[in-house]
N, C-alpha and C positions, 0 to 999 in steps of 0.2 A: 350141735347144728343150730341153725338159728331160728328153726322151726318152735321149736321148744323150749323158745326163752322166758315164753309167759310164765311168771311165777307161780299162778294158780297149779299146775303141772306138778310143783312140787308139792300141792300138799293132798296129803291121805287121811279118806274120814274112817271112824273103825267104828262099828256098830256091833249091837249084840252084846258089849261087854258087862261083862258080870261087876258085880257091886264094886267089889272090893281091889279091883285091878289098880294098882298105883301106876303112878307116872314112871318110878323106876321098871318097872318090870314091860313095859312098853317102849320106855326108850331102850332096854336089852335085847326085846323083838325084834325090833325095828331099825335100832341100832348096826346090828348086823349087816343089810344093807347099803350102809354108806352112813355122814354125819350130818346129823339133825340140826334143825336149827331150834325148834320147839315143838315140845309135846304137850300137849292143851285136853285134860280131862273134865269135862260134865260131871257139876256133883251133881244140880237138881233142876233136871231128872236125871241120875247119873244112867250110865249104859253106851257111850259113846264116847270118842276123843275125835282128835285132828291131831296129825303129826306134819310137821313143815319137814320136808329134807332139803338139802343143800342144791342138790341136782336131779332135776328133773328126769333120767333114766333111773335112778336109785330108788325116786319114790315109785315109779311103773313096774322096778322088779319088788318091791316089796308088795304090790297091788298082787301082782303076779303069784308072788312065794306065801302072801298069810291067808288071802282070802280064802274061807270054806274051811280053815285050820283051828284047833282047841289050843285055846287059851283060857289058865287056870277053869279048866272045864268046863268054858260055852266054846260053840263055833262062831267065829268070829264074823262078820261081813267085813271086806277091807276093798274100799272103794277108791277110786279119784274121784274129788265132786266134778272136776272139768268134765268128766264123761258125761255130764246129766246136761249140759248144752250145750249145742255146738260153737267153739270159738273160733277155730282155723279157717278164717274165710281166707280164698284164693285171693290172692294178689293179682292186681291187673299186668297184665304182661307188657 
């Protein structure tokens, strides 16, 4: 839809993450989903990534499906940054 063709939509922050989480093992997560376009980990201070998806409902169900979930044994937080301020402003009619 053309609602959600902002790119920012597609990208998902993950927080919480434990040291040693590579890139492969988040793009397998994540993966699942739909396909990625890039997966961006935080060495310093590591504990966080950003994963680009292709499609804007893919990265929403992965928000959906990881957040609150153990990965290599932390719970993860898996957020959209778009939620942290409002973009969708109405269109004039």
């Amino acid at each position: 839809s053309h609602r959600d063709a902002s790119p920012g939509n597609c990208n998902v922050y993950i927080g919480n993450l434990g040291q040693h989480v590579s890139r492969a093992v988040l793009e397998q997560a994540f993966g699942v989903y739909g396909p990625l376009r890039r997966v961006w980990v935080a060495q310093k201070p590591p504990g966080f990534a950003f994963v680009d998806f292709e499609k804007p409902h893919d990265a929403a169900a992965a928000v959906q499906g990881l957040n609150g979930k153990t990965l290599c044994g932390r719970q993860i937080r898996v957020d959209n940054p778009v939620t942290l301020a409002p973009i969708h402003l109405p269109t004039p009619a």
